[in-house]
N, C-alpha and C positions, 0 to 999 in steps of 0.2 A: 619317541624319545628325542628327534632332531629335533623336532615344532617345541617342544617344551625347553631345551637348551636355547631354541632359538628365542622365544619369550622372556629367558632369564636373562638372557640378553641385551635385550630391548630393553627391560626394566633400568638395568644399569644405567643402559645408554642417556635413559630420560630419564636423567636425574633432577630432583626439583632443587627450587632455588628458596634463600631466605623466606621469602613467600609463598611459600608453596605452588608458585608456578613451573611450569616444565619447561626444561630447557633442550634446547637439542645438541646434544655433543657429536662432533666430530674427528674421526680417526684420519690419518694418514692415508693418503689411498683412496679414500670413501667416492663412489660414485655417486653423483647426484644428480636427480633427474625430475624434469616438469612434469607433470600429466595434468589434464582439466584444460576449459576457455581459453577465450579470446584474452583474458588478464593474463593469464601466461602467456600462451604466443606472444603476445608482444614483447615481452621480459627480452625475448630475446634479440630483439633489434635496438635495447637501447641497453641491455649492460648494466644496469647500476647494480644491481641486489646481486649480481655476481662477482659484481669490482669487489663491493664492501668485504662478502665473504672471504673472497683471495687476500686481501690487504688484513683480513686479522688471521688468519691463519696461515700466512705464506710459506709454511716450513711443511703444510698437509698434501701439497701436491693432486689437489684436488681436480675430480672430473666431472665438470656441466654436461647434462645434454638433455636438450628441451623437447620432449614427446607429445605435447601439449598440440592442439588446433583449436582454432575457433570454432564454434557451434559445439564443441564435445558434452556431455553428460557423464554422468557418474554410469548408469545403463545406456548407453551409445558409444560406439566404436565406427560411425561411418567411412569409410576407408573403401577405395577401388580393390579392384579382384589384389585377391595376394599381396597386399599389402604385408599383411600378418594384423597376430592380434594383440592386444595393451601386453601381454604375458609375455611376447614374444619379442617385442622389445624391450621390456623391460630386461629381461633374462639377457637380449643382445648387449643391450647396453653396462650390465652388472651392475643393477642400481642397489645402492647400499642405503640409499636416503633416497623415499618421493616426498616430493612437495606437491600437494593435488592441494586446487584450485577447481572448486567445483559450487555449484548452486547457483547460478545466474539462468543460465538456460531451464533449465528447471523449477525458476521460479514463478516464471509466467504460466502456470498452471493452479496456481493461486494456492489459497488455504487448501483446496478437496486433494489435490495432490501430494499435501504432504507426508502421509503415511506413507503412501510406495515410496516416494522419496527417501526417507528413514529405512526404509526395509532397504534398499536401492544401496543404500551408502553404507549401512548395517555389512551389506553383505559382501562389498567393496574391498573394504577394513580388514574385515577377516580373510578374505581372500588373500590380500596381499602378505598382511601379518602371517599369514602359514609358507607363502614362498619362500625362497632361499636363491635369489636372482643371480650372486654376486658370488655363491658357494663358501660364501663368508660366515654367512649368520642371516637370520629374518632381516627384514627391512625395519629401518627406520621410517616413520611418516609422520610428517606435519600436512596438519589439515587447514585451509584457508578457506574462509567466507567469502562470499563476493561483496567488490566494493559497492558504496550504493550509488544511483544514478544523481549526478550534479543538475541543480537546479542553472540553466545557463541564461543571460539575457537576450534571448534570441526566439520571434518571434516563429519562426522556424522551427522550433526543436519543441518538443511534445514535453508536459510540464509530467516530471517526475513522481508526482505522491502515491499513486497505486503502484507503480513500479515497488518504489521504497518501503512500501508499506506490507509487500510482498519477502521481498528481499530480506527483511527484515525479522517475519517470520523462517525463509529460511536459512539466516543465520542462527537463529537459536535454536533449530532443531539440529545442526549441523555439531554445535555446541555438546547439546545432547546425546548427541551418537558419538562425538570424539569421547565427550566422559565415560559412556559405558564400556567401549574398547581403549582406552587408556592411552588416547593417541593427543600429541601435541594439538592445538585448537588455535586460531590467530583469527580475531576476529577483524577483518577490515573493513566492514562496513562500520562500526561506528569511529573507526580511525578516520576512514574518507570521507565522514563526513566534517569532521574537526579539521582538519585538510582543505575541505570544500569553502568554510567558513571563514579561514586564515586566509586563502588563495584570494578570497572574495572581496575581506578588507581592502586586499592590494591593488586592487580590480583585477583582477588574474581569472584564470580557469583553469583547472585540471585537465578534463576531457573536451574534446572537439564538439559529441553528438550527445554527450550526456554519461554515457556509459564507457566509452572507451578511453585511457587515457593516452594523453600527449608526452611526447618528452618531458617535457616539464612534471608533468602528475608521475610519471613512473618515476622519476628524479627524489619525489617527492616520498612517495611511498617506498620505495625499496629503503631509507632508514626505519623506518617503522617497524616492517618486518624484521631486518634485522634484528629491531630490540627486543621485539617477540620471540624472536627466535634464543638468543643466548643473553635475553638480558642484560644489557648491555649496553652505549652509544654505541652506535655506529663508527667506525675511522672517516678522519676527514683527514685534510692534506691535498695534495698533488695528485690526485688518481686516476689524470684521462692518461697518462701511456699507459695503464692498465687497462683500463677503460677500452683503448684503442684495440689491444691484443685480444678482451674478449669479445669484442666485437667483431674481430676480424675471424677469429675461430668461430663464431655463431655463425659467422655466413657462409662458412664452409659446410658444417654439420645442417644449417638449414639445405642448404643446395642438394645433400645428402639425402636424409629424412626427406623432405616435400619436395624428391626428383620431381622432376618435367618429363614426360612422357612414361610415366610408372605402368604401362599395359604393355611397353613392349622391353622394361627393366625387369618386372617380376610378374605382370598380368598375363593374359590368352595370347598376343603376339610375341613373348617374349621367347617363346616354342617355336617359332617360325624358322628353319633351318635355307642355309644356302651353301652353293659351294665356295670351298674358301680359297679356293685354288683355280679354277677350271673344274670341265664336268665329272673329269674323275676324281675330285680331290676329295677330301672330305668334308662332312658339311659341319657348319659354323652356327651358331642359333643367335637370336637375337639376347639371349640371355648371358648368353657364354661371354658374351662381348661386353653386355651393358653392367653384368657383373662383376668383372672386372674392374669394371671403370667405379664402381660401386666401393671397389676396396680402394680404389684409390682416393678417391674420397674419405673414408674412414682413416686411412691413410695420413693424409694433408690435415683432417682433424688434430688428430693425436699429435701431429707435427706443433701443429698452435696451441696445444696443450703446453708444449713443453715452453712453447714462448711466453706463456702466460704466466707459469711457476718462475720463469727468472725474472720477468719484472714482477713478479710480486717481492721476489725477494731483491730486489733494485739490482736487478743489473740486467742484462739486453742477449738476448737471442734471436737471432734471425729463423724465421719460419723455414728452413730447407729443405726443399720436397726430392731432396735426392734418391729415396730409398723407397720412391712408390714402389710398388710392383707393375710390372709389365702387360700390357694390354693386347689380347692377340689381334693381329692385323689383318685383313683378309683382302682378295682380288676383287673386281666388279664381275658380278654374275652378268653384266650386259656391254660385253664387245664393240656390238654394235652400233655405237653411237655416232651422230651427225656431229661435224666440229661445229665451233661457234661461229657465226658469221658476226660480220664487223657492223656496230651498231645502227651505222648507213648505209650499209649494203641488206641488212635486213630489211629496209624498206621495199626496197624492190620485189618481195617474196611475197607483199602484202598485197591483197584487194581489199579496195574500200567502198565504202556504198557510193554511187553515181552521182558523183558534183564533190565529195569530198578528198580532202588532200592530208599526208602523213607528213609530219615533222618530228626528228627526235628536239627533244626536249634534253634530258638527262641521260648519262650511261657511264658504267663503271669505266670507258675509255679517260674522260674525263674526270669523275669520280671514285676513287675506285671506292671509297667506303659505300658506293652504292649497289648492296650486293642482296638482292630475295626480297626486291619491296614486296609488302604484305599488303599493307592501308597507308593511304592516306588522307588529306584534306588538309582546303584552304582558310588560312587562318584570317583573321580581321584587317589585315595588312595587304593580304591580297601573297601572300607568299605559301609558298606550298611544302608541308610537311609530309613524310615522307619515314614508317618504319622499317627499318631494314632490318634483314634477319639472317646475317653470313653465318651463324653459326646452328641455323636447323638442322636436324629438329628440334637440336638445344647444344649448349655446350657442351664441351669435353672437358671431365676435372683438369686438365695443365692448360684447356683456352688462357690465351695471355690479352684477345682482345676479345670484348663483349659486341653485344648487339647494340643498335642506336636508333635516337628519333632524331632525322636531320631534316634543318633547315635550305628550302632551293628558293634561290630567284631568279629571275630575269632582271636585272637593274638595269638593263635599256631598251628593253620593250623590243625585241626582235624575237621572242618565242622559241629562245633556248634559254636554259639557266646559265650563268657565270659564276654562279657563287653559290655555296652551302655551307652552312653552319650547324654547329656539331650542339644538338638540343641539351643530349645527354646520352651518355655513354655506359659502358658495362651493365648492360641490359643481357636479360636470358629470355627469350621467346615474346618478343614483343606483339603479340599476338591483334595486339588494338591499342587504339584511344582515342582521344576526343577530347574538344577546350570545353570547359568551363570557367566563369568568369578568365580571371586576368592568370591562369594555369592551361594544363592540361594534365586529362587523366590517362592513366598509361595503364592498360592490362601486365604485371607481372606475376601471371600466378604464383600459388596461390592469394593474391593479394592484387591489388585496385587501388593504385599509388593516385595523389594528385600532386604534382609536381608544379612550383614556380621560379621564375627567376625573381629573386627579388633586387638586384642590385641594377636591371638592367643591361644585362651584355650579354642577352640569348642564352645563355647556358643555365642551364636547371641550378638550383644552389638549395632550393628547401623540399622537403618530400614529406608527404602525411599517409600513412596507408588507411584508407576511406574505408575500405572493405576486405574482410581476411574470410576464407573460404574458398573461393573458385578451385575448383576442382582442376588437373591439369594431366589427368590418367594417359590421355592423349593429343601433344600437343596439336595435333592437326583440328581436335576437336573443341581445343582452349579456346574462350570468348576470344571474338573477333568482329570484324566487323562494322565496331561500333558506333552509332549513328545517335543524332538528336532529333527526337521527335517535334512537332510546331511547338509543344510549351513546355520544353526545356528537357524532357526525361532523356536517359539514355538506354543504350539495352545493351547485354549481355547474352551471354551461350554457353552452353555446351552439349559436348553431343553423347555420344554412348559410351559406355563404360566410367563413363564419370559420377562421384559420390560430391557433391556441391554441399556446404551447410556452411551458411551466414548467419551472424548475429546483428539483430537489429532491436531497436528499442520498443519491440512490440512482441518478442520472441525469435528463436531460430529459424530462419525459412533452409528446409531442405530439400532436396534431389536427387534421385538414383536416375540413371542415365540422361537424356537427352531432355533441352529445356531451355527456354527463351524466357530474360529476367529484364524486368524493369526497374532502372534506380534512378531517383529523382537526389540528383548531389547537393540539391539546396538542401533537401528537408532531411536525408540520407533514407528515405524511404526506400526500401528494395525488396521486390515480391516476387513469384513466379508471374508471369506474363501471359506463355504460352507453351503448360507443361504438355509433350507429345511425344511422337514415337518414333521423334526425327533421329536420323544418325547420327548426323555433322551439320548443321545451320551455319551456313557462311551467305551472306549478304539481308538486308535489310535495308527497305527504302519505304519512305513516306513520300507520299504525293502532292499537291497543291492544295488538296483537301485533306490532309494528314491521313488518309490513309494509306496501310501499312501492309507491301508484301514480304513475306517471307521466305526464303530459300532455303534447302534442304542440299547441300552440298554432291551427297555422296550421290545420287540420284540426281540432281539436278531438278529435283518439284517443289514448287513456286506456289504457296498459298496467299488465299484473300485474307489478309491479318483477323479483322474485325471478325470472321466469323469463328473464331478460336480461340481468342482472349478473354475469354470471359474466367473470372476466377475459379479456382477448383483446387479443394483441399488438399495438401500432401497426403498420400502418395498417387490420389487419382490423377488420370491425364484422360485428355480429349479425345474423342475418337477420331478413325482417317475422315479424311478431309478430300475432298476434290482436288485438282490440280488445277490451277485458273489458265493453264496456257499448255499444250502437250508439246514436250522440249523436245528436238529428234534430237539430243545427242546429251552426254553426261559425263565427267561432273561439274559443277560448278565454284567456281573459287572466289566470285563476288560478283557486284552485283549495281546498277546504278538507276539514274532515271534522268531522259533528256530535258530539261527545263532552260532554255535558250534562246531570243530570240535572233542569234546569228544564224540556225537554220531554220530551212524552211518550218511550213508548217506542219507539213504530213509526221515531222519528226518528235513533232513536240507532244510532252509524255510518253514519248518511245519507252519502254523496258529494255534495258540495257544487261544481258547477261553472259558472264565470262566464263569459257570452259575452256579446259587444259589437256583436255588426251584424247577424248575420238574425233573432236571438231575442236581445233585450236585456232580460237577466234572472239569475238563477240557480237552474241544472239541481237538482234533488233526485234520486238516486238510493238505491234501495234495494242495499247489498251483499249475496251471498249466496258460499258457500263454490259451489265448482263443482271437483269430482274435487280435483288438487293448488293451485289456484288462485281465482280470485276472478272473480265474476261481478254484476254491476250494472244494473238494471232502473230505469227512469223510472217514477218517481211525483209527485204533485203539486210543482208548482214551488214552490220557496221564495221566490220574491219576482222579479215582471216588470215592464216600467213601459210605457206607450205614448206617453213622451216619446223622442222619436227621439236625443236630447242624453244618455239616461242609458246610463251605459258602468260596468257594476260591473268593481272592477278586481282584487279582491281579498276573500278573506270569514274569516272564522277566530271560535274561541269565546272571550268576554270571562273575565273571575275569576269575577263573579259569574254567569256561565253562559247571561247572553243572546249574541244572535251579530250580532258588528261587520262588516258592509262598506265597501269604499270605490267612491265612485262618479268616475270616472274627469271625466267630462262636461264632454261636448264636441262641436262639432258635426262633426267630420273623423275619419275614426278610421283609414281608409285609407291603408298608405306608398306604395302603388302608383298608388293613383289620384287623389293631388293630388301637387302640390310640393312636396316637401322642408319650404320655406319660405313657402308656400299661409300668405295672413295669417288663413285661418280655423281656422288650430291655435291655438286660441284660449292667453293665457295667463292667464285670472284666474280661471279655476271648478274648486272639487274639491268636494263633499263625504262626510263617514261619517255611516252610518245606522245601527241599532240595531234587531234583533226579538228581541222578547219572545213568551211564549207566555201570552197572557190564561188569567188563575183559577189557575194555579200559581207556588209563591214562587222569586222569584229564590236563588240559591249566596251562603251568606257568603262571602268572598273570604276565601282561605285565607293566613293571614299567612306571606307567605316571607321577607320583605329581613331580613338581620339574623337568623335566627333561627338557635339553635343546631341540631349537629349530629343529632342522637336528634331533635330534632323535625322537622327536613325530611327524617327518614328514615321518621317517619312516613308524609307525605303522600303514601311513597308508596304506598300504600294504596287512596289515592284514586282513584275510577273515571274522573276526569278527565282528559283526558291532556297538558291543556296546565296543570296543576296539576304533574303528575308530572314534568315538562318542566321548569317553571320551578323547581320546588325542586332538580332537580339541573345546574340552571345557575349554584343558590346554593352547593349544594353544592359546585362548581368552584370556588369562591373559596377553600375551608380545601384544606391540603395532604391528598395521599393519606394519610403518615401520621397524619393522624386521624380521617379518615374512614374507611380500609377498618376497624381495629382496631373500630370505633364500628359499623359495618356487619355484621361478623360476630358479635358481642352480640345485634345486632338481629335477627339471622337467629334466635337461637336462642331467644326469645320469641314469635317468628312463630305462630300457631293453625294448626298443621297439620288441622283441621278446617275452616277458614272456605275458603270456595267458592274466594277469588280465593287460594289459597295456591300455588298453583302460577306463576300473575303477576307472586306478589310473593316467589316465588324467583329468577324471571327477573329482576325488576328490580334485584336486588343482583346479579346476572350484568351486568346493564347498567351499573349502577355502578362495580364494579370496570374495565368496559370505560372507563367516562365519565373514568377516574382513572388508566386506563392501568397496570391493577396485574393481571398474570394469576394467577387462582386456578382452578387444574387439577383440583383436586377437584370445587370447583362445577361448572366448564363440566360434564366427564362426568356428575354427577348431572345437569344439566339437559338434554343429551344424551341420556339415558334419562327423561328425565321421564314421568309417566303422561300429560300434556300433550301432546299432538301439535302444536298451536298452538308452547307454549315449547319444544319439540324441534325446530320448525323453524326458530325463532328462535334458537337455541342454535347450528345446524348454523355459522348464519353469523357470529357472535360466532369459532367455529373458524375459520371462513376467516380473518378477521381475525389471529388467533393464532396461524396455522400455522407461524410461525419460531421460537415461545418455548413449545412444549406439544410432546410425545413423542409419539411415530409418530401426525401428523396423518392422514394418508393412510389407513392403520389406521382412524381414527376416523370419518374420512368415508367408510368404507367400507360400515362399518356403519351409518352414517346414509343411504347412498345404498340399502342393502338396505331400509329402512323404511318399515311399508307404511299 
């Protein structure tokens, strides 16, 4: 009898219009909630289709909250342990109205797919239709098509028509199942494409990659819907303070909904109990605590709920978080901790390998915003970027200051910084990043920012989120690390207990635990790399020859890349693997490779590895070739401390050729065996150090920012490979056409006498990779090279190209014969 009141319900509620279209009416009250893609998610970092909403009905005191993630399906709910399920948010949230946005990911399964499809969503509808989320009445639901993929002028971007022509079909089955269950229908694919065509005239674009759209495109499309929705124009006017307040409310409710660190909020660690007093007191759990912080959050939501109803009805409320509820507090389960020693006087606690010398560089005495570097690297300028992360292992709903990517220099060449500037600020687990062209990308799970200054004055001003998915179950296990391989790709991570799903313009790539990802930011290509059965992947280094080791964090085991990358369908992964070097001590927190010639030679290619709790120090390994693969032997350390506080966390080689770490430091370093929220995760100490190698002269710093083409194609010449690195990250700033034209000139001045000519054929192979320009001549010569090194390196530049070069298969044939 409820299901049937609740249906007469409904009826009402979809009332049609002169035209016998459905309109969706709203009450007073009504909660309204996203489910479905990546076109959702994003709805909610820009606002508009919510402004509209508010601004015509400002006397409904209406409630947003976006349930929505990238990669979702209509049958998928990928979510870490305990998340909960679609039912159980929906029920949390009282949704009186969903808006599902479904059929993109499920459409690359082409025509054969569509019947499960239809059953899929069939069965959706009525599910929902029979709940009673809100104890109001059944739901309301409007169903949305996916938009279709834009045709963009970019030689780069994969030409849309099988997409569209996919899409297409499953918009009119979607069509279809909303008529039989008598549910609202908005079709936006053939809207975005009249969108597409308008934008077009103007020379405009909607989306970035094709599929996903921009501020601009969401801008664009949320009137649309609207008119879909109640029939209607849209309201114009004045509406970014509105604008501004739902804005500022989504980012609370996102901060909510996609916690950072969700394993030990509502996952397996969130069970972990300690004492919250001393050893008799009683014990506290990780969950007791993070749930708490949970309702304050919900909290601070509803706060900017209410600021959002008075500017819709024009007038002004301040968001005031006075009435959170209280978060229980607890002691440090560990007494005995070492004070901090003074950033100089730590020196003295250090050994370093024989002939080398400590200098600090940076430290929060000087800095203080410099607190828990994570990563860094040196940008084009020859300056050192540097993430910090004072508020691990994530924020607290009332943090007032966030985390940041800062800028350090030396501006007079004595090998201390003087100066840092603040990249960008109010960051939550900056876990990674890494430049591209005239940006940098910034891990913010769940999502893959590219950030630029466009005005000039170092500070971030414009932001694109590249990629929505990463998983962040466990921030210790959130991508990190992140490195550039020779022709341009990046890589990502994550480790256990993580539920990962991307949407890409070839389908969703997904992941249940532990997983090494490769994204090429030019083409926005992004695949699994090296799915395995790793815990926690922290460090990744390519070599002189791009090949590529891997670290396994939690354990500290260091694999030969190439022999595990090889593709492999979701959900299969690789089997164990050897360990190229037996590490005496674990764990490992990054990772680098000596490429220098300020030290000797024994150093050079050293494996550089950093461990934080039973050897607090960094590993020296010597590499050697071993049959098809790589093998690594322990030699003197490169630098240990017997301060129990020092936690290297990161290591890599400067311009002028000495080699930068960061020291983590800190007295906890443990997730398991303190609290979450243990007040002895300290938040005000980081600092970077600097070894030199006494009696030999440091590297001039190789001028890159700014320089022309013919000269950063010079460098690359250069034995160094974080030189090599940075000039063709300069080189990503001029278009291909004038680089490749400029690159094959260069080629043909080359000294095919000089030693490294065979390297510095590969590296215009790398090039053209870096610029996304296939030249089929090169690869085969470098395929055959007299080079076994660049023949192997070449194999996989083919992998890569296997859809745009002639009988790959053929080619790898022969390369697999190679002995």
């Amino acid at each position: 009898m409820k299901n049937l009141t609740g249906l007469i319900v409904l009826l009402v509620l979809l009332r049609a219009n002169a035209f016998g279209a459905q309109v969706l009416n709203l009450n007073k009250g009504d909660h309204i909630c996203y489910l479905g893609n990546a076109l959702a998610d994003r709805m909610q970092h820009h606002g508009f289709l919510e402004t509209l909403i508010y601004a015509k009905f400002p006397d409904h005191d209406l409630v947003f909250r976006n349930l929505a993630a990238a990669g979702d399906e209509v049958a998928t709910w990928h979510r870490s342990e305990n998340f909960g399920s679609r039912d159980d948010w929906l029920t949390k949230t009282k949704a009186d109205v969903v808006l599902a946005f479904y059929g993109f990911n499920e459409s690359f399964k082409g025509p054969e797919g569509l019947d499960k499809f239809k059953q899929d969503l069939d069965k959706l509808l009525k599910e929902i239709k029979a709940k009673d989320y809100s104890g109001k009445s059944a739901p309301r639901i409007a169903l949305f098509s996916p938009i279709a993929n834009e045709t963009l002028n970019d030689p780069n971007l994969p030409d849309p028509t099988t997409n569209n022509a996919n899409l297409k079909l499953y918009t009119a089955a979607m069509a279809e199942v909303a008529k039989a269950n008598d549910v609202l229908f908005v079709d936006l694919f053939t809207v975005s494409q009249r969108l597409y065509a308008e934008a077009a005239k103007q020379g405009h674009s909607l989306t970035f990659n094709t599929f996903l759209l921009t501020e601009a495109g969401d801008k664009a499309l949320a009137p649309e819907i609207f008119q879909a929705l109640f029939n209607e124009k849209a309201p114009t006017g004045h509406l970014e303070k509105l604008r501004g307040s739902v804005l500022d409310k989504n980012e609370q409710w996102h901060a909510r909904y996609r916690t950072v660190d969700g394993y030990n909020v509502y996952g397996g660690r969130s069970k972990l109990e300690f004492p919250s007093a001393g050893k008799e007191s009683p014990m506290i759990s990780n969950r007791q605590v993070m749930q708490e912080e949970m309702t304050q959050r919900d909290s601070m939501t509803a706060n900017r709920d209410k600021r959002i109803w008075a500017a819709a009805k024009g007038k002004d409320l301040k968001a005031a978080d006075a009435n959170l509820p209280p978060v229980e507090t607890l002691e440090s389960n560990k007494i005995d901790v070492s004070p901090y020693l003074d950033p100089e006087e730590a020196i003295k606690h250090m050994t370093v390998a024989n002939g080398c010398k400590v200098n600090l560089f940076a430290s929060e005495a000087q800095f203080p915003e410099l607190v828990k570097p994570v990563q860094m690297a040196f940008d084009t300028k020859g300056r050192l970027w540097v993430a910090a992360w004072p508020n691990y292992p994530e924020r607290t709903p009332t943090s007032k200051t966030g985390d940041s990517l800062l800028i350090f220099e030396d501006t007079n060449g004595d090998g201390k910084a003087d100066k840092v500037t603040h990249f960008i600020d109010g960051l939550n687990c900056p876990t990674g990043f890494q430049f591209y062209k005239d940006g940098v990308l910034i891990m913010q799970a769940p999502d893959l920012w590219f950030v630029k200054d466009t005005n000039g004055d170092n500070h971030a001003d414009w932001k694109e989120r590249v990629l929505m998915g990463m998983d962040s179950a466990d921030s210790h296990h959130t991508a990190n690390s992140m490195v550039l391989d020779p022709g341009g790709a990046t890589y990502l991570s994550d480790g256990v207990f993580h539920r990962t799903q991307v949407e890409t313009a070839v389908g969703p790539v997904r992941n249940t635990d532990a997983c090494i990802y490769r994204f090429e930011p030019r083409t926005y290509k992004f695949d699994r790399y090296v799915p395995y059965g790793f815990a926690n992947p922290h460090g990744r280094v390519f070599d002189y020859w791009g090949t590529d080791l891997i670290t396994d964090a939690t354990g500290n085991e260091t694999f030969f890349g190439p022999a595990f990358s090889g593709h492999l369908d979701y959900p299969a992964k690789h089997r164990k693997m050897e360990q190229f070097w037996q590490r005496p001590s674990r764990p490992c927190a990054g990772t680098g490779l000596i490429s220098s010639r300020h030290f000797p030679d024994d150093f050079q290619g050293n494996f550089l590895d950093c461990n934080v709790i039973g050897f607090q120090g960094i590993f020296r390994v010597k590499v050697s070739e071993d049959g098809s693969g790589l093998k690594g032997e322990s030699v003197e350390d490169l630098v240990k401390s017997d301060d129990p506080n020092f936690r290297p966390t990161a290591v890599d080689v400067g311009p002028d050729g000495s080699i930068y770490f960061l020291d983590w430091s800190n007295q906890l370093i443990g997730h398991m065996q303190h609290h979450i929220r243990d007040p002895n995760r300290a938040h005000s100490h980081g600092r970077i150090y600097r070894i030199t190698y006494e009696g030999r002269p440091l590297l001039k710093p190789a001028k890159i920012d700014g320089q022309p083409v013919d000269r950063l194609l010079e460098l690359l010449k250069e034995p160094e490979n974080n030189v090599r690195t940075r000039a063709k990250i300069e080189l990503g700033k001029h278009s291909a056409g004038e680089v490749v034209p400029a690159l094959k000139k260069w080629i043909t001045k080359l000294d095919k006498k000089d030693p490294a000519y065979e390297h510095q054929m590969l590296e215009a192979l790398w090039v053209h990779q870096w610029m996304n320009v296939v030249d089929e001549d090169l690869l085969k010569r470098e395929l055959r090279s007299p080079d076994y090194h660049a023949r192997a390196a070449a194999t996989r530049v083919l992998c890569y190209w296997r859809d745009r070069v002639k009988d790959p298969i053929g080619l790898l044939e022969a390369q697999a014969k190679d002995d």
